[in-house]
Backbone and ligand atoms as CSV (ligand in chain L), in Angstrom:
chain,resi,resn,atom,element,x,y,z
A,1,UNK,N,N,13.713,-10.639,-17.199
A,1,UNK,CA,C,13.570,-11.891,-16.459
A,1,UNK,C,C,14.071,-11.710,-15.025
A,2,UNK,N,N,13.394,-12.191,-14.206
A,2,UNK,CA,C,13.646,-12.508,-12.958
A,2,UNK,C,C,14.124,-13.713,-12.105
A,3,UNK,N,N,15.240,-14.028,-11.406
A,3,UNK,CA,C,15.745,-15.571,-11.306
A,3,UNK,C,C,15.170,-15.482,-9.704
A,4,UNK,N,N,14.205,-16.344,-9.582
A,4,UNK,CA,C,13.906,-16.744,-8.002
A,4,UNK,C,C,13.889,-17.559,-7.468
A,5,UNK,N,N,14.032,-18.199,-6.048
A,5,UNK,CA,C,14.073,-19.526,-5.834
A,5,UNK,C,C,12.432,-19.764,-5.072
A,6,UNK,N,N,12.031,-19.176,-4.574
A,6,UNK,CA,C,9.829,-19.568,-3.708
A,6,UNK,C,C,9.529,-18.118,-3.286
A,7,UNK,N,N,8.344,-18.581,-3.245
A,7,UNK,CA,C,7.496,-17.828,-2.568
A,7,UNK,C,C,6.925,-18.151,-1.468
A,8,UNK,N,N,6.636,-17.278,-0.599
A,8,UNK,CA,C,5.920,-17.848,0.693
A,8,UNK,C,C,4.711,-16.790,0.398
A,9,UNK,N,N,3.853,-17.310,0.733
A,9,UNK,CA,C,1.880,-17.095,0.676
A,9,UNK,C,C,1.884,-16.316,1.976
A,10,UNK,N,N,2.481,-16.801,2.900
A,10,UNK,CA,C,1.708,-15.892,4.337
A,10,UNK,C,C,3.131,-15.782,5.517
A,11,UNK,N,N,3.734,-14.765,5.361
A,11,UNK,CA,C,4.513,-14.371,6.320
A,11,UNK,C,C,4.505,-13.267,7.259
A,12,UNK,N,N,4.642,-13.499,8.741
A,12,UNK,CA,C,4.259,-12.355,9.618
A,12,UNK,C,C,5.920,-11.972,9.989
A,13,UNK,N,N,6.529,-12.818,10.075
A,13,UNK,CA,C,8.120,-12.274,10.305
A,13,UNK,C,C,8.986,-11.979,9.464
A,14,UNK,N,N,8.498,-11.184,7.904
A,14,UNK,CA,C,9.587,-10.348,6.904
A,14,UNK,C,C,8.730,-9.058,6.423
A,15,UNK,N,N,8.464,-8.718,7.902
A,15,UNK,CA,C,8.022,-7.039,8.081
A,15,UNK,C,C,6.624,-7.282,8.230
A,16,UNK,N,N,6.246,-5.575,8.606
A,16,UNK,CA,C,4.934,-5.663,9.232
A,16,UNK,C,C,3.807,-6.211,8.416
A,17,UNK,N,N,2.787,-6.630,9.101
A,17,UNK,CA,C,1.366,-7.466,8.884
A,17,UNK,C,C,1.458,-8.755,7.998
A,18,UNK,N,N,0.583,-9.445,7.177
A,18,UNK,CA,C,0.730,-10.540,6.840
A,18,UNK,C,C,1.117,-10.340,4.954
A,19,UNK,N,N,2.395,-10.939,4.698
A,19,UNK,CA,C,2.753,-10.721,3.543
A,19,UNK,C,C,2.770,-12.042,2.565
A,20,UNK,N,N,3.160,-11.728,1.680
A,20,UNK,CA,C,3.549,-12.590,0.482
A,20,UNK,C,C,5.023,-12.185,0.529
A,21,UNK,N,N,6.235,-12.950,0.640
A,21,UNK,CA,C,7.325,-12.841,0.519
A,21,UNK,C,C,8.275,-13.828,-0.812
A,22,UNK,N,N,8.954,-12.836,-1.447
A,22,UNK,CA,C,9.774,-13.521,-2.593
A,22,UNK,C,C,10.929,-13.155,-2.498
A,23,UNK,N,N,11.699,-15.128,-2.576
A,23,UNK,CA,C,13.003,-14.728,-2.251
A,23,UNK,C,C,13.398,-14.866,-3.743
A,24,UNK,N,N,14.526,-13.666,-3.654
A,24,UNK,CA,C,15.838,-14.221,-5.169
A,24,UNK,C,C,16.295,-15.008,-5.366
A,25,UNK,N,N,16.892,-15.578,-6.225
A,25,UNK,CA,C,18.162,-16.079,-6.160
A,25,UNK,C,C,19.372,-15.525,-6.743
A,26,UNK,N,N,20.320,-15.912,-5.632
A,26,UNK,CA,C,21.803,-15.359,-6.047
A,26,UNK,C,C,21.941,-14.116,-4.882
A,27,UNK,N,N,23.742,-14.228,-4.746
A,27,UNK,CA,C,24.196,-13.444,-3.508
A,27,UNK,C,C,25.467,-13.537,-3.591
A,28,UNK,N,N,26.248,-12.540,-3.978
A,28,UNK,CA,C,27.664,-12.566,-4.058
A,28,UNK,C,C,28.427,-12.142,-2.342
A,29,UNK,N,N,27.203,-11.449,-1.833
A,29,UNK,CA,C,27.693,-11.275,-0.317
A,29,UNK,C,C,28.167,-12.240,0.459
A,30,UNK,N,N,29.017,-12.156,1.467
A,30,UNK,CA,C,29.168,-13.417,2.398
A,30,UNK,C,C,29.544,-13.355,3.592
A,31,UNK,N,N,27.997,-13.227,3.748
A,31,UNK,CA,C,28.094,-12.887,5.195
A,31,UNK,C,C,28.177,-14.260,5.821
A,32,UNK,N,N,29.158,-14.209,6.990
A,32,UNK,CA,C,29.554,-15.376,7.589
A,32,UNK,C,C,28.131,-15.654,8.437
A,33,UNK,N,N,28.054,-17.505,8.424
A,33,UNK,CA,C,26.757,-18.092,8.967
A,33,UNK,C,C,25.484,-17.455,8.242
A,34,UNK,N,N,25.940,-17.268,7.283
A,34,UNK,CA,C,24.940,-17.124,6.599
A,34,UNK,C,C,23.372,-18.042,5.977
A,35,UNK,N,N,22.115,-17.713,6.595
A,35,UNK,CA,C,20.928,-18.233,6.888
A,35,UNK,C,C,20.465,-18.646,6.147
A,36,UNK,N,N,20.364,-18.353,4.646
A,36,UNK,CA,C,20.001,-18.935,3.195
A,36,UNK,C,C,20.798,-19.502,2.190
A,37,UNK,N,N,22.197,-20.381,2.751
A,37,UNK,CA,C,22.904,-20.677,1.355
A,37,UNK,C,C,22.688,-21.103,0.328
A,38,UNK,N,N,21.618,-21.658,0.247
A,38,UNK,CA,C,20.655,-22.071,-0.840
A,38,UNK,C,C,20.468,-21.177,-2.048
A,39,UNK,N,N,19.910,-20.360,-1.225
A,39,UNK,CA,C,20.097,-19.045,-2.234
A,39,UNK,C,C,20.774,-17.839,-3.141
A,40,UNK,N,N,22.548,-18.669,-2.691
A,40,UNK,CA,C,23.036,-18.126,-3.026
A,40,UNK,C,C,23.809,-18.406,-4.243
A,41,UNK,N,N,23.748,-19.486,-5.477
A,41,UNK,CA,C,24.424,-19.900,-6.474
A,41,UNK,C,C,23.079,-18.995,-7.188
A,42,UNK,N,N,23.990,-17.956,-7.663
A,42,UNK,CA,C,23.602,-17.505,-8.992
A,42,UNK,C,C,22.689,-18.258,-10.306
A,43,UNK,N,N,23.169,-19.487,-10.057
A,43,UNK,CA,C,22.461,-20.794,-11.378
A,43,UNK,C,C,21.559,-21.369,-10.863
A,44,UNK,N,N,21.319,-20.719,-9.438
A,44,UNK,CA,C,19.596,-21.445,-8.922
A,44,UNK,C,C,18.888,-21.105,-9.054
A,45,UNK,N,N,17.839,-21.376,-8.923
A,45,UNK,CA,C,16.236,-20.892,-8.688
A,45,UNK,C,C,15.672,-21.103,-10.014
A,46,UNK,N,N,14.447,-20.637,-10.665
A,46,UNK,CA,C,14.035,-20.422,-12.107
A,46,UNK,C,C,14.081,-18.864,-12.125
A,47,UNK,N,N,13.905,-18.588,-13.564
A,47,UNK,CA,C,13.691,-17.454,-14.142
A,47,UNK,C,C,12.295,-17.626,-14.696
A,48,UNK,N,N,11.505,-16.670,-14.738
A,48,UNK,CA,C,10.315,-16.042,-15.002
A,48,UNK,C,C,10.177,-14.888,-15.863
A,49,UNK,N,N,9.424,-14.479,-16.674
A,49,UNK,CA,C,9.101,-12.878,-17.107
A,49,UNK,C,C,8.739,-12.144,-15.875
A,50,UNK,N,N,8.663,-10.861,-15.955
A,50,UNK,CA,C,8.356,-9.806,-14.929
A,50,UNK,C,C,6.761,-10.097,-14.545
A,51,UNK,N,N,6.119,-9.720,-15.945
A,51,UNK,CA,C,4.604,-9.891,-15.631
A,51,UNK,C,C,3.702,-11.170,-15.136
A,52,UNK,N,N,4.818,-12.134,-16.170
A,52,UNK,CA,C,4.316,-13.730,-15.220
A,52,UNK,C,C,4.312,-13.410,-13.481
A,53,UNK,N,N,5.237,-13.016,-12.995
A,53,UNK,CA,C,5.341,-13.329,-11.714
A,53,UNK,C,C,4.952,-12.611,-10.945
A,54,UNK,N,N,4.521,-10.868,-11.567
A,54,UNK,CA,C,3.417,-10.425,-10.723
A,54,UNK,C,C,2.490,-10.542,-11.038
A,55,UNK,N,N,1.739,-11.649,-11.963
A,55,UNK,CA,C,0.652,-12.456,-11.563
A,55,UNK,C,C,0.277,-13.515,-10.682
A,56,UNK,N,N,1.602,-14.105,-10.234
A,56,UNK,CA,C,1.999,-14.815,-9.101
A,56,UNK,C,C,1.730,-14.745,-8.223
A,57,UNK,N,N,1.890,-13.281,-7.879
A,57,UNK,CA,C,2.184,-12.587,-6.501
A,57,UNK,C,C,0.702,-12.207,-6.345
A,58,UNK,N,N,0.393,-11.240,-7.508
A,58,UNK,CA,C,-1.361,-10.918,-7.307
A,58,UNK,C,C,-2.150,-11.974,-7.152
A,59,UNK,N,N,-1.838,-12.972,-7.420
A,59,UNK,CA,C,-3.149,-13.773,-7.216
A,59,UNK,C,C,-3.093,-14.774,-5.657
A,60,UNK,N,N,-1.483,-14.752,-4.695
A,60,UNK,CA,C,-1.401,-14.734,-3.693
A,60,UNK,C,C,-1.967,-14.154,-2.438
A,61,UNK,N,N,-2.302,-12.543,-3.050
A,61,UNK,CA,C,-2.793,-11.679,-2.000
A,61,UNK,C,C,-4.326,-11.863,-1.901
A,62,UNK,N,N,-4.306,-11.749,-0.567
A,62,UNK,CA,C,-5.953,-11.933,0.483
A,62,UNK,C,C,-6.272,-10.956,0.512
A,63,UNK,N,N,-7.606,-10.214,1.616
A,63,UNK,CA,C,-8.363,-9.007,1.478
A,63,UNK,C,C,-7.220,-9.093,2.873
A,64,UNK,N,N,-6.186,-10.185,3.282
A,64,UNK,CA,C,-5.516,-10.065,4.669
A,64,UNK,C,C,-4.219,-8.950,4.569
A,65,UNK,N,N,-3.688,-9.618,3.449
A,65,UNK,CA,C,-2.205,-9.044,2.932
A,65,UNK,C,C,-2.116,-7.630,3.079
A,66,UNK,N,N,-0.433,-7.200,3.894
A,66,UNK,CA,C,-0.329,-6.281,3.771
A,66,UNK,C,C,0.324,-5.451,2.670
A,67,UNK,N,N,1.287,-6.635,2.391
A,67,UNK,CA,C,2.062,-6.170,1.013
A,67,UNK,C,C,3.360,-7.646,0.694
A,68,UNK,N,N,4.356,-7.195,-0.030
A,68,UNK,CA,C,5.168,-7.947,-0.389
A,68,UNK,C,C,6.494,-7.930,-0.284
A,69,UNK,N,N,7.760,-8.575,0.511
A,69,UNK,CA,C,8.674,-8.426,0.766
A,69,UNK,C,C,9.586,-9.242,-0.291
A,70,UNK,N,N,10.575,-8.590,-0.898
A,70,UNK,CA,C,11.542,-9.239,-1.325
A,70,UNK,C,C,12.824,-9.188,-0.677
A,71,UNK,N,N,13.331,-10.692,-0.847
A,71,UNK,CA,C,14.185,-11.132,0.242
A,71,UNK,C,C,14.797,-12.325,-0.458
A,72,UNK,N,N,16.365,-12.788,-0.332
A,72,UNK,CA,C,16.739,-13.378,-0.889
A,72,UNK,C,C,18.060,-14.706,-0.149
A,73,UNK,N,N,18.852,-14.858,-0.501
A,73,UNK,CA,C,19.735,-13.997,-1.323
A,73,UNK,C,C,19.831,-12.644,-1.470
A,74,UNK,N,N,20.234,-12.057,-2.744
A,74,UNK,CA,C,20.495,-10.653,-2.568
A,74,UNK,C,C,20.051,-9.554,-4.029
A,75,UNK,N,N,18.703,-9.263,-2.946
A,75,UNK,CA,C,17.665,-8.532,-4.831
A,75,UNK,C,C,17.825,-7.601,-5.449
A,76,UNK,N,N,19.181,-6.903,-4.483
A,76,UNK,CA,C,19.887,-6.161,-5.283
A,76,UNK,C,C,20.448,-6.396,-6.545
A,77,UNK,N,N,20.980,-7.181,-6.417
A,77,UNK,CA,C,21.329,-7.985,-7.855
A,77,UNK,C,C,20.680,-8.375,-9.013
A,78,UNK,N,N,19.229,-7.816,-8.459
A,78,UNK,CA,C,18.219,-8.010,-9.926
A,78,UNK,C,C,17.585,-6.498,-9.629
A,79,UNK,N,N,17.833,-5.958,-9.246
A,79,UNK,CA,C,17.022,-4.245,-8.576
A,79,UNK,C,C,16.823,-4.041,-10.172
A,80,UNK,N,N,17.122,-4.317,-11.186
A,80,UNK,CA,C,16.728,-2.787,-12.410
A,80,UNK,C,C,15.187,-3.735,-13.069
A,81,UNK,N,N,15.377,-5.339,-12.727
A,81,UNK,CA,C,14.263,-5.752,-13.009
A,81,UNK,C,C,13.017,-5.979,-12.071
A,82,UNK,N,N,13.593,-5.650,-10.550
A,82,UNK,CA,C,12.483,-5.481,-9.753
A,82,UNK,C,C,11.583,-4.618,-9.909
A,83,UNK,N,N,12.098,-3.473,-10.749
A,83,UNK,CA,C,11.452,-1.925,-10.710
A,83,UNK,C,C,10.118,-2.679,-11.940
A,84,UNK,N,N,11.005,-3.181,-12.654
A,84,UNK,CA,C,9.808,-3.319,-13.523
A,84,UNK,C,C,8.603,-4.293,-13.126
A,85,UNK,N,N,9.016,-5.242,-11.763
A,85,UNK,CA,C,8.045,-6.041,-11.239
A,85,UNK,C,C,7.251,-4.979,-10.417
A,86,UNK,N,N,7.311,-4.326,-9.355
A,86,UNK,CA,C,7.063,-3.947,-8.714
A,86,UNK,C,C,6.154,-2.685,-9.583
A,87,UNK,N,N,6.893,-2.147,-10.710
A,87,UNK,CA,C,5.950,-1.199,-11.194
A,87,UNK,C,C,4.636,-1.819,-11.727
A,88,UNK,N,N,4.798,-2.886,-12.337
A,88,UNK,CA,C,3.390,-3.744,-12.671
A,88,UNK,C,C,2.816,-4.380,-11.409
A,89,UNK,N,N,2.861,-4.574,-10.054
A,89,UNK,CA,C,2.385,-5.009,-9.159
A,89,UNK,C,C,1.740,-3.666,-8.519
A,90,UNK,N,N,2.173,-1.872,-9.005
A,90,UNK,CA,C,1.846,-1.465,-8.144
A,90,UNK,C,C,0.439,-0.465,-9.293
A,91,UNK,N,N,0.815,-1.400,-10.367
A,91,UNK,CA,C,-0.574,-0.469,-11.182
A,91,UNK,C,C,-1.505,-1.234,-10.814
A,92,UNK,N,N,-1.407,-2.401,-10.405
A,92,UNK,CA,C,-2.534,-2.840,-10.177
A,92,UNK,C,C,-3.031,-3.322,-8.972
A,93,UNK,N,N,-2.391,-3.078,-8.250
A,93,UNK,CA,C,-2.561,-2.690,-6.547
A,93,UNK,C,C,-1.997,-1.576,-5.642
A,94,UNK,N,N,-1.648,-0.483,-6.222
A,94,UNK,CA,C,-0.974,0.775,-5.362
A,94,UNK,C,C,-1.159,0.741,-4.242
A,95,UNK,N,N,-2.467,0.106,-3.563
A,95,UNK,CA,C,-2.150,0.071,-1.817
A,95,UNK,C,C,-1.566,-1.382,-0.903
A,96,UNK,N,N,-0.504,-1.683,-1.692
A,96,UNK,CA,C,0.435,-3.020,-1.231
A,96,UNK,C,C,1.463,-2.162,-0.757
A,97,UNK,N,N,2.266,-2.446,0.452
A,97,UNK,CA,C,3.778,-1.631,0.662
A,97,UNK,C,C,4.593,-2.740,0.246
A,98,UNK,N,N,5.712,-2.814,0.188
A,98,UNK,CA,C,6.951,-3.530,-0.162
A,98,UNK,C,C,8.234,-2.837,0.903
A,99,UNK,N,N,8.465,-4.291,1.108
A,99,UNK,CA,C,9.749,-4.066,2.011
A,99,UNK,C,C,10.957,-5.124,0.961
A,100,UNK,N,N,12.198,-4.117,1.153
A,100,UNK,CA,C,13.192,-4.810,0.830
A,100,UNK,C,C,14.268,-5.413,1.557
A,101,UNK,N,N,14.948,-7.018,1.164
A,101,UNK,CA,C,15.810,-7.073,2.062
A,101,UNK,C,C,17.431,-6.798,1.410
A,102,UNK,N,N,17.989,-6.186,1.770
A,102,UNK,CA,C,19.515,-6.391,1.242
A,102,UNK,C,C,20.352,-6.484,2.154
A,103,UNK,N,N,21.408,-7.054,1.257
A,103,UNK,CA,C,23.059,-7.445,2.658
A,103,UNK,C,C,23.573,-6.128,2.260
A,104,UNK,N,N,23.585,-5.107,1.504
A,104,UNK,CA,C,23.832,-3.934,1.168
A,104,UNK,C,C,23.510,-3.136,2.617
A,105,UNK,N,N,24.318,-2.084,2.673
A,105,UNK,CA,C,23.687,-0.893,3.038
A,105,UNK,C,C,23.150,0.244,2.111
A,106,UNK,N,N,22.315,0.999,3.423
A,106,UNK,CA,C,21.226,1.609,2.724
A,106,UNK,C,C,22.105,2.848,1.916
A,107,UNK,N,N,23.425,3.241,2.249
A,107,UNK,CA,C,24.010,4.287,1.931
A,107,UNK,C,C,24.553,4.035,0.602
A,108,UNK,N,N,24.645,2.362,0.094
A,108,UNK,CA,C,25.341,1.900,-0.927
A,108,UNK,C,C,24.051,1.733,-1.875
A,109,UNK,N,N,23.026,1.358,-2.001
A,109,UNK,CA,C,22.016,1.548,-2.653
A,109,UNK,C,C,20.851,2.232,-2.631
A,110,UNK,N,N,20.809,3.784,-1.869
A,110,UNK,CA,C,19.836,4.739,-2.310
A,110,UNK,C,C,20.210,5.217,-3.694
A,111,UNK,N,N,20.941,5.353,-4.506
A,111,UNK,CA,C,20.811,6.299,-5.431
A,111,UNK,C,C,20.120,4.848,-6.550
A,112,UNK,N,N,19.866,3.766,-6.300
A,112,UNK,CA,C,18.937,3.096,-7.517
A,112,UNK,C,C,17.760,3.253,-7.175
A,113,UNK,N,N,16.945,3.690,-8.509
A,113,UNK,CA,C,15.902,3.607,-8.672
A,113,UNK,C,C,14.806,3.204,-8.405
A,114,UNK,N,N,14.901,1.641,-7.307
A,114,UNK,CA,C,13.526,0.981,-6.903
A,114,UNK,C,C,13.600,1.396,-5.419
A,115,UNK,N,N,14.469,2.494,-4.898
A,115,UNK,CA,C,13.984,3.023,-3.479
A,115,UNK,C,C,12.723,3.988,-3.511
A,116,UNK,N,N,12.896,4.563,-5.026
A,116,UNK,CA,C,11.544,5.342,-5.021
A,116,UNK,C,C,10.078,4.284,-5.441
A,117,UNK,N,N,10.421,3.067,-4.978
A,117,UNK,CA,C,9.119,2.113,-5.496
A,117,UNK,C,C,8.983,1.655,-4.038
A,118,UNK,N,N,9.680,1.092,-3.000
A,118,UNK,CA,C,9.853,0.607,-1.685
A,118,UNK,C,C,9.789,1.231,-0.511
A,119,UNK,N,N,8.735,1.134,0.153
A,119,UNK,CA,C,8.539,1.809,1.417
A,119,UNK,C,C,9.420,1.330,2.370
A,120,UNK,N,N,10.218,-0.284,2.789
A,120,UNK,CA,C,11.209,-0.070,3.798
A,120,UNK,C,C,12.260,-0.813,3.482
A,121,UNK,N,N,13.222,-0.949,3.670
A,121,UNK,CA,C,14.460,-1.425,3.573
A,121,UNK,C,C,14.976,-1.906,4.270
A,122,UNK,N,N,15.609,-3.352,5.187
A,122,UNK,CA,C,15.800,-3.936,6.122
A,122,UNK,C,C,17.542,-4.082,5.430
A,123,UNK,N,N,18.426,-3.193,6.256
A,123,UNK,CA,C,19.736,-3.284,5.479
A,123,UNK,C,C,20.790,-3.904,5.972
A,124,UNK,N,N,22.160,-4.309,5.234
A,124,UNK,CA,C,23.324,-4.555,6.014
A,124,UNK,C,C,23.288,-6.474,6.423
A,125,UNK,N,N,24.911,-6.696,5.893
A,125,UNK,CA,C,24.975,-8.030,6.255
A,125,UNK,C,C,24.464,-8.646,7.555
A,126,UNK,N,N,24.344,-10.035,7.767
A,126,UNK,CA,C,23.822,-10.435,8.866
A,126,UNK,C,C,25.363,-11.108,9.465
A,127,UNK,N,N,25.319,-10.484,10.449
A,127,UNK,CA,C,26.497,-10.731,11.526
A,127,UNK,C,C,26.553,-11.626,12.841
A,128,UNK,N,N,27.314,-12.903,12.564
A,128,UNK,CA,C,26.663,-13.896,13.476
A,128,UNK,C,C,27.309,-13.384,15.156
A,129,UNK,N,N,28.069,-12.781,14.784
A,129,UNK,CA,C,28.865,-12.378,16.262
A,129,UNK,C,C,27.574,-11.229,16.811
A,130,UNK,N,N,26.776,-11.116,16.032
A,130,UNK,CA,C,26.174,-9.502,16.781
A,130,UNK,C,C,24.464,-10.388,16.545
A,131,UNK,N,N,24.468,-11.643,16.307
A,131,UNK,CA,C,23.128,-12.028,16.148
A,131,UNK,C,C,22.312,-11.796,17.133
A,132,UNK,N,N,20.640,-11.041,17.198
A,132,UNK,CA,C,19.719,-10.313,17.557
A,132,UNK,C,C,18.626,-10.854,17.852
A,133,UNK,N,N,17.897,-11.844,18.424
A,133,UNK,CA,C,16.326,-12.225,18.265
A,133,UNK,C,C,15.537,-11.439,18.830
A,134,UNK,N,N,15.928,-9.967,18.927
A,134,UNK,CA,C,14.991,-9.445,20.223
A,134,UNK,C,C,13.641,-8.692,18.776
A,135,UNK,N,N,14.329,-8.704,17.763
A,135,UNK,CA,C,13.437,-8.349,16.824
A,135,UNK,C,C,13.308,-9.282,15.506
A,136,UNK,N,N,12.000,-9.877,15.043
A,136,UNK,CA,C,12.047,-11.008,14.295
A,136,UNK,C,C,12.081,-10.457,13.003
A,137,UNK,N,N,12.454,-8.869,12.444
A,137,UNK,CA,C,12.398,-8.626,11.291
A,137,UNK,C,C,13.762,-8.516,10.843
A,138,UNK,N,N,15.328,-8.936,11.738
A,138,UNK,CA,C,15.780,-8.835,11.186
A,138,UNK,C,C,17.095,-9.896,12.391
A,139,UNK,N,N,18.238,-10.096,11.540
A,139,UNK,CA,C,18.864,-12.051,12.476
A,139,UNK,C,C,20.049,-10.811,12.641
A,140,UNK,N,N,20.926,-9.546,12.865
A,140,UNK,CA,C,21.648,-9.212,13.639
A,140,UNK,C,C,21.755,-8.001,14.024
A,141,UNK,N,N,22.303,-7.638,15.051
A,141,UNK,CA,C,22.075,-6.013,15.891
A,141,UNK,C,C,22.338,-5.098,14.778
A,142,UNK,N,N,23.483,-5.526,14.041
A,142,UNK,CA,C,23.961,-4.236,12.812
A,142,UNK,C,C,22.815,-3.660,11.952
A,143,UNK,N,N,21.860,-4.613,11.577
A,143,UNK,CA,C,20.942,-4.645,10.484
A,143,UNK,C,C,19.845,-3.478,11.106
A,144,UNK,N,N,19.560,-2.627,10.040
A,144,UNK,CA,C,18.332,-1.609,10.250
A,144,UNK,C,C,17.161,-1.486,9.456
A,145,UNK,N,N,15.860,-1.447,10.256
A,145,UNK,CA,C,14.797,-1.245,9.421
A,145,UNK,C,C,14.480,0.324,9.128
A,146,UNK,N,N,14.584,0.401,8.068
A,146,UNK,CA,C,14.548,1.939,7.771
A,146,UNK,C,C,12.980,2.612,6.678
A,147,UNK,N,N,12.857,3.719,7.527
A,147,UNK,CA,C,11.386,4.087,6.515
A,147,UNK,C,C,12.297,4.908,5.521
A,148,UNK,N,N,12.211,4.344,4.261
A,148,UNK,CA,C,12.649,5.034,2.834
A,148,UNK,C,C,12.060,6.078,2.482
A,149,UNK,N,N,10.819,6.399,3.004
A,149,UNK,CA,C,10.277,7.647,2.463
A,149,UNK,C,C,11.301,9.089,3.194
A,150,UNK,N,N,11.076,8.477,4.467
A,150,UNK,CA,C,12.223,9.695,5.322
A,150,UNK,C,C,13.267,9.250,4.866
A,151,UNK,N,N,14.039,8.661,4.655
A,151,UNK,CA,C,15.196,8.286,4.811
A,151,UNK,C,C,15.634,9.415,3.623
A,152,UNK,N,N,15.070,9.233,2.441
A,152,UNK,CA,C,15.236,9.761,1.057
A,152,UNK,C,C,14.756,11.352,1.276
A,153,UNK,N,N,13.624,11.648,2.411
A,153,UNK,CA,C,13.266,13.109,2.712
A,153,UNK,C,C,14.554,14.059,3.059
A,154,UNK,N,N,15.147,13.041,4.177
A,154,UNK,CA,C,16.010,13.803,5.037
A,154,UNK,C,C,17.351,13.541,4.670
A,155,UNK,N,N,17.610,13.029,3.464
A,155,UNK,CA,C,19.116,12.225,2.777
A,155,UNK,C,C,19.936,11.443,3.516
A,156,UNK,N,N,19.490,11.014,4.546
A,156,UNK,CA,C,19.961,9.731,5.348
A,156,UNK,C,C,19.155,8.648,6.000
A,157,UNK,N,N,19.678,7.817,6.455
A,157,UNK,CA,C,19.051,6.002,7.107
A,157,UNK,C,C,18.609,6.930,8.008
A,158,UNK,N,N,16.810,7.071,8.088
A,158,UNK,CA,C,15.826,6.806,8.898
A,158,UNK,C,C,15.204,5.283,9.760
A,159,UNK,N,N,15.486,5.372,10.499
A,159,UNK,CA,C,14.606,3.739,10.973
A,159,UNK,C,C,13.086,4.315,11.329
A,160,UNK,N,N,12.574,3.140,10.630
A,160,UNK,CA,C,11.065,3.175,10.867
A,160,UNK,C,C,10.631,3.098,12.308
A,161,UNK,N,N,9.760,3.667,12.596
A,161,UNK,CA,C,9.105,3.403,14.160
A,161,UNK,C,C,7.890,2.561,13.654
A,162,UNK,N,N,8.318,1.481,14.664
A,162,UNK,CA,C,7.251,0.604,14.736
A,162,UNK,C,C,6.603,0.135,16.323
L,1,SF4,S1,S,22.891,-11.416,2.127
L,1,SF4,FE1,FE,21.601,-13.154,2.853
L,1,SF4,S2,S,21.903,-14.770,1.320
L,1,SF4,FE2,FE,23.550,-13.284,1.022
L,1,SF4,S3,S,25.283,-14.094,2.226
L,1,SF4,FE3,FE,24.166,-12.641,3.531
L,1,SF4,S4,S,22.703,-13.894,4.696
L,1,SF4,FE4,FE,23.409,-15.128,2.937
């Protein structure tokens, strides 16, 4: 089961091209001024089966979509059941990318398992003293967008060139 609080159908600002974005619910992080508190009581959102909800998601995507971002709260906190979403979203669409968001760093969660399912990783608490608009994929300077494929090539945080 998966506990989430929405979905958004068409997002251009939680990574590149036009996505389907799903937030979690739940976030033990606390990052000060933090942008989603909503999302952060553990006892919110609904729960779903895995496959229910990547039917959700599949039947969201356009011939537009680039892929699907999960974003929360904090989806780390469900990562062993994302794998199993994401593995059924990607048998039946392998050319979707997925971006992840976590208040984690990337150094604290490469060794789980759904980095080898996720092409980017947008990492690290959001820091209101260091808050950033110069880039809309991510709310503070600390935070990095990183390509996971290098990142995992070269055993460290790659940032994606975009
Ligand atoms: S990771 Fe996101 S939801 Fe969690 S405290 Fe930080 S800003 Fe809020």
């Amino acid at each position: 089961m998966i506990r989430f609080a929405d979905i958004i159908d068409e997002s251009v600002v939680d990574g590149l091209g036009i996505r389907v974005v799903l937030f979690l619910q739940g976030c033990l992080n606390n990052c000060e001024g933090c942008h989603n508190p909503d999302l952060k009581p553990l006892e919110g959102g609904q729960d779903i089966k895995e496959t229910e909800l990547a039917d959700i998601l599949l039947d969201r995507i356009t011939p537009l979509h680039r892929g699907i971002t999960l974003s929360g709260g904090e989806p780390m906190l469900q990562a062993d059941n994302l794998v199993k979403l994401i593995s059924i979203v990607k048998s039946a669409r392998p050319d979707l990318d997925f971006w992840l968001y976590t208040g984690k760093l990337y150094e604290e969660v490469a060794g789980h398992p759904i980095l080898s399912l996720v092409d980017v990783v947008v990492d690290g608490p959001f820091i209101r003293s260091q808050r950033d608009s110069s880039c809309v994929f991510y709310g503070s300077a600390n935070q990095r967008v990183l390509d996971v494929r290098e990142s995992r090539k070269l055993g460290k945080a790659v940032e994606l060139k975009f």
